[in-house]
RODO-2510 file (C-alpha; in nm, 4 decimals, decimal comma):
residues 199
     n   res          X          Y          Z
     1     x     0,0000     0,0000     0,0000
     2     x     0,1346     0,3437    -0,1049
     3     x     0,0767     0,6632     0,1500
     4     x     0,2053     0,9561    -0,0941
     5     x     0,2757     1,3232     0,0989
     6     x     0,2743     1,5856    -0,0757
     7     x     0,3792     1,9580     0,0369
     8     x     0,1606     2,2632    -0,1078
     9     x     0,3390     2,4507    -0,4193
    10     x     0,5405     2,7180    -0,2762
    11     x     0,3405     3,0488    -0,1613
    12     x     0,4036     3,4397    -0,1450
    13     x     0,4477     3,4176     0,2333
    14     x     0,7211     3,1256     0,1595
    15     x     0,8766     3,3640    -0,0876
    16     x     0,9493     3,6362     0,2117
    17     x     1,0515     3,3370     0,4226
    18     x     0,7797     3,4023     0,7107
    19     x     0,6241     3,1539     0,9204
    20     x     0,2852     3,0650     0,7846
    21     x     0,0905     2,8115     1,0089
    22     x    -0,2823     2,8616     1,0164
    23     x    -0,2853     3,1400     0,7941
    24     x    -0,2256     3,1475     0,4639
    25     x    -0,0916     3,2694     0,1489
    26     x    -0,1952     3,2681    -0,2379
    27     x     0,0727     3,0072    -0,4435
    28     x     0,3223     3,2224    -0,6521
    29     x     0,2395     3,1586    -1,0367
    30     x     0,5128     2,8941    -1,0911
    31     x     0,3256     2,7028    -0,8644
    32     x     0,0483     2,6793    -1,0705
    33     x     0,1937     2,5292    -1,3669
    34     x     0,2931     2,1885    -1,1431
    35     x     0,1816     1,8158    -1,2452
    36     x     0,2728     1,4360    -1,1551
    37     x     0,2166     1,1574    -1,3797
    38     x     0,1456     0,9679    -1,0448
    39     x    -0,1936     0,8650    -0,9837
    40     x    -0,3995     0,7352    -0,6490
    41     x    -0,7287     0,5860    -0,5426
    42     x    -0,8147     0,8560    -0,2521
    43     x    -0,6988     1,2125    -0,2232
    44     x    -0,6577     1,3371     0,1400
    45     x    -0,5676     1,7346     0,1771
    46     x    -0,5175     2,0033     0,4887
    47     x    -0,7910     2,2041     0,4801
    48     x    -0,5974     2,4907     0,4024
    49     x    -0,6251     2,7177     0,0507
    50     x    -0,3326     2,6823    -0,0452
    51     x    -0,3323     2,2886     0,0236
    52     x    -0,6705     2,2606    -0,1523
    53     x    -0,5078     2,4396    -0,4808
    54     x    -0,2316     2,2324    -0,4851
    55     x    -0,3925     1,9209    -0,4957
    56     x    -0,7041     2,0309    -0,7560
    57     x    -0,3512     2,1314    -0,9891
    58     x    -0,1960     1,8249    -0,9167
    59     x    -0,5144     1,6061    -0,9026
    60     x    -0,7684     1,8027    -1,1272
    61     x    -1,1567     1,6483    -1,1160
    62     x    -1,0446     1,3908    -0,7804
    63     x    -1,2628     1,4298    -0,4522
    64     x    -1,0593     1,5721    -0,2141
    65     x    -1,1125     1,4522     0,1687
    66     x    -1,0540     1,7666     0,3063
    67     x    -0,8734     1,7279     0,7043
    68     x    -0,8430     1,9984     0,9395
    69     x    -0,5780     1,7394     1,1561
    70     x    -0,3292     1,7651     0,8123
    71     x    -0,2745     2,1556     0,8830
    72     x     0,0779     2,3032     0,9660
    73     x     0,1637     2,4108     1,3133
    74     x    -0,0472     2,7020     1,4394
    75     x     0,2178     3,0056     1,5025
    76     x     0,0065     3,1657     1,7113
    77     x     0,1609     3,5841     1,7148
    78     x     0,3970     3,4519     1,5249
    79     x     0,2241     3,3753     1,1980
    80     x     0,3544     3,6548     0,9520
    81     x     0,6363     3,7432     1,0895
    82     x     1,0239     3,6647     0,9697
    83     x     1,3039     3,5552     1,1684
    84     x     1,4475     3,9099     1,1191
    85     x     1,1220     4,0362     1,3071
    86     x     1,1665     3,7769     1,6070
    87     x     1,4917     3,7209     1,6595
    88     x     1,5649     3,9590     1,9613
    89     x     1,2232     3,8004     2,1417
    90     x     1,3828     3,6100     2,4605
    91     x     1,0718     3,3369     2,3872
    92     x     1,1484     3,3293     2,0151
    93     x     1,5226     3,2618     2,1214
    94     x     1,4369     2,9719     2,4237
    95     x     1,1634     2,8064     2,1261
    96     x     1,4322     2,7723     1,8314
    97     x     1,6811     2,6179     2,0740
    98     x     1,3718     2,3700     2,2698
    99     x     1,1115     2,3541     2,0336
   100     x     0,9726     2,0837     2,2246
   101     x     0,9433     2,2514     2,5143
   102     x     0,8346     2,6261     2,4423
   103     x     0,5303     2,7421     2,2285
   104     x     0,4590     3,0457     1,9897
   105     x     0,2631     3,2583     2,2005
   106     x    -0,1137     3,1584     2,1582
   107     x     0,0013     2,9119     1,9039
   108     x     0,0564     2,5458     1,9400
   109     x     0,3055     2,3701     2,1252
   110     x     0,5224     2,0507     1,9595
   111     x     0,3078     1,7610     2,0883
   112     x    -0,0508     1,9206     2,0271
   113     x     0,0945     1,9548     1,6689
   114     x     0,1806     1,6042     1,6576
   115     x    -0,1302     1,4408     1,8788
   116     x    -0,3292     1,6733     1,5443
   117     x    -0,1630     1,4913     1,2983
   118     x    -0,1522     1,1712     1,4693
   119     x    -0,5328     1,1194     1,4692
   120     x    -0,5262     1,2672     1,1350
   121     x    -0,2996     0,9836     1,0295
   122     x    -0,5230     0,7329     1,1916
   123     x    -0,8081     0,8625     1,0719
   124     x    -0,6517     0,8716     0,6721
   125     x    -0,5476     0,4758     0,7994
   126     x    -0,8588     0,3800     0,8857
   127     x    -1,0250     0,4541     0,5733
   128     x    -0,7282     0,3227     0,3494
   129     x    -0,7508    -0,0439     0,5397
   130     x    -1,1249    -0,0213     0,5360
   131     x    -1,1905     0,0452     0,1455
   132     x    -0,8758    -0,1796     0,0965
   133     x    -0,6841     0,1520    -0,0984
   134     x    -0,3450     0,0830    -0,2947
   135     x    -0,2724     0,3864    -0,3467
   136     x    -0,3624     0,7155    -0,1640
   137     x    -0,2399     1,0929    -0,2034
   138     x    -0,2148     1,3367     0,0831
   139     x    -0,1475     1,7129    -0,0074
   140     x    -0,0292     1,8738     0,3447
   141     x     0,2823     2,1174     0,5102
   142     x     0,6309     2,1257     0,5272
   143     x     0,5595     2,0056     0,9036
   144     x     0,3015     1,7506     0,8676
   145     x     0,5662     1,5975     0,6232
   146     x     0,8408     1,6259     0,8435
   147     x     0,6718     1,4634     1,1460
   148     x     0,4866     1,1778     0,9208
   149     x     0,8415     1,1048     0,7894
   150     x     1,0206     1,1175     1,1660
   151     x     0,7691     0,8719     1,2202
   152     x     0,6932     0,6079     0,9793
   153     x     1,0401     0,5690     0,7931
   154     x     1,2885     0,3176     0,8804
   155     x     1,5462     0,5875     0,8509
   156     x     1,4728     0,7421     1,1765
   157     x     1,6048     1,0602     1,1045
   158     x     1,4548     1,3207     1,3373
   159     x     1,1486     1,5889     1,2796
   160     x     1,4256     1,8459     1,2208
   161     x     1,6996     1,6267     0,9764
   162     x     1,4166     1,5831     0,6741
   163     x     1,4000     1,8424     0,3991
   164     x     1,0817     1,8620     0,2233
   165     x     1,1108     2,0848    -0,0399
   166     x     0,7950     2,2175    -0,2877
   167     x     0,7196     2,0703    -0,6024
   168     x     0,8672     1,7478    -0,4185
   169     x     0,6682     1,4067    -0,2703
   170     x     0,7455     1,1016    -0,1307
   171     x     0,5626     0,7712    -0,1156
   172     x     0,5845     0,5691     0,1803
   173     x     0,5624     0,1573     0,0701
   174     x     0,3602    -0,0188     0,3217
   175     x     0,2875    -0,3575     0,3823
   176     x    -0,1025    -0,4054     0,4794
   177     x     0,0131    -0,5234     0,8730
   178     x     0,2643    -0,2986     0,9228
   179     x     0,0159     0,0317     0,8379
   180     x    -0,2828    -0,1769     1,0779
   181     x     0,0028    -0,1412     1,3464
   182     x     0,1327     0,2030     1,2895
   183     x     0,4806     0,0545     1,2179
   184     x     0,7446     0,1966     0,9437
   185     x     0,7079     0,1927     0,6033
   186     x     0,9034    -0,0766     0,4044
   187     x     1,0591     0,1602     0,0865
   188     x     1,0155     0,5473     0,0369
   189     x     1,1057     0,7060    -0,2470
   190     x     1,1019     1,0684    -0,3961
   191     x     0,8140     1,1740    -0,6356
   192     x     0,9612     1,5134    -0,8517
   193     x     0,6892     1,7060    -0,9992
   194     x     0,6959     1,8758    -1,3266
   195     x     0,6532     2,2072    -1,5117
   196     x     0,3348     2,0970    -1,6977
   197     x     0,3890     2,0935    -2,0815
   198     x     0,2404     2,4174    -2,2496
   199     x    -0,0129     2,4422    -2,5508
***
């Protein structure tokens, strides 16, 4: 069984390198122009804009299962704002040095983010063993990514080693036990996407 993730095209917020959690950004025009010659049996996506235009450019005329549990990490005061803006904040300092234990003010802290995307995982799971899905594509964040692949890859590489660049996926190879279980994916492997062909 394939699990695919996917991470939104890149937006105008991305461009000027802010942090962009729960709020969001329109995708730059190169974005828009994206395709894979991938295909799946059930589309998962954050419910997020800029999610939900990725994956009706990458997937045009598939129902999307939108998820609220797929979105990034909620920044709290931070959303907007650029390292440049924080960096002289003594809480901004302590949370890039212990992200695990400090929190964006009025944002989220490390484990609600991943006890969200946990039950979001189960929930995407539970439908994939119970329609007996091969393949399934999930459009989602940098961070959702990140955490999905800290957790379910045999390279066990931490949340912060992974890069998960736009206009990049990865499928995660499971056998049928092993994603009943929650247990680590037997093969992942990089999906490019394309600049779709013109005319």
């Amino acid at each position: 069984m394939v699990v695919a993730l996917f991470r939104h095209g890149i937006t105008e917020e991305n461009k000027r390198k802010t942090y962009l959690g729960w709020n969001d950004s329109p995708l730059c025009p190169e974005s828009k122009n994206i395709s894979t010659s991938n295909s799946y049996n059930l589309y998962f996506s954050s419910d997020l804009p800029r999610c939900i235009t990725t994956a009706t450019i990458l997937f045009p005329n598939e129902d999307l299962n939108l998820l609220s549990h797929l979105r990034e990490m909620n920044f709290g005061k931070w959303e907007g704002k650029t390292y440049e803006e924080l960096k002289d904040l003594p809480l901004y300092k302590r949370w890039l040095s212990d992200p695990k234990t400090y929190s964006p003010p009025e944002g989220e802290s490390f484990v609600e983010f991943t006890t969200r995307v946990s039950i979001g995982w189960d929930k995407i799971t539970e439908a994939i063993l119970s329609q007996n899905i091969q393949r399934c594509a999930i459009v989602t964040h940098g961070g959702v990514i990140r955490y999905l692949l800290s957790e379910f890859t045999p390279q066990h590489n931490d949340f912060w080693s992974w890069q998960v660049p736009h206009h990049q996926g990865y499928e995660l190879v499971f056998e049928k036990e092993a994603l009943r279980r929650r247990d680590t994916c037997t093969l992942l492997r990089e999906v490019p996407l394309t600049a779709k062909e013109l005319g």
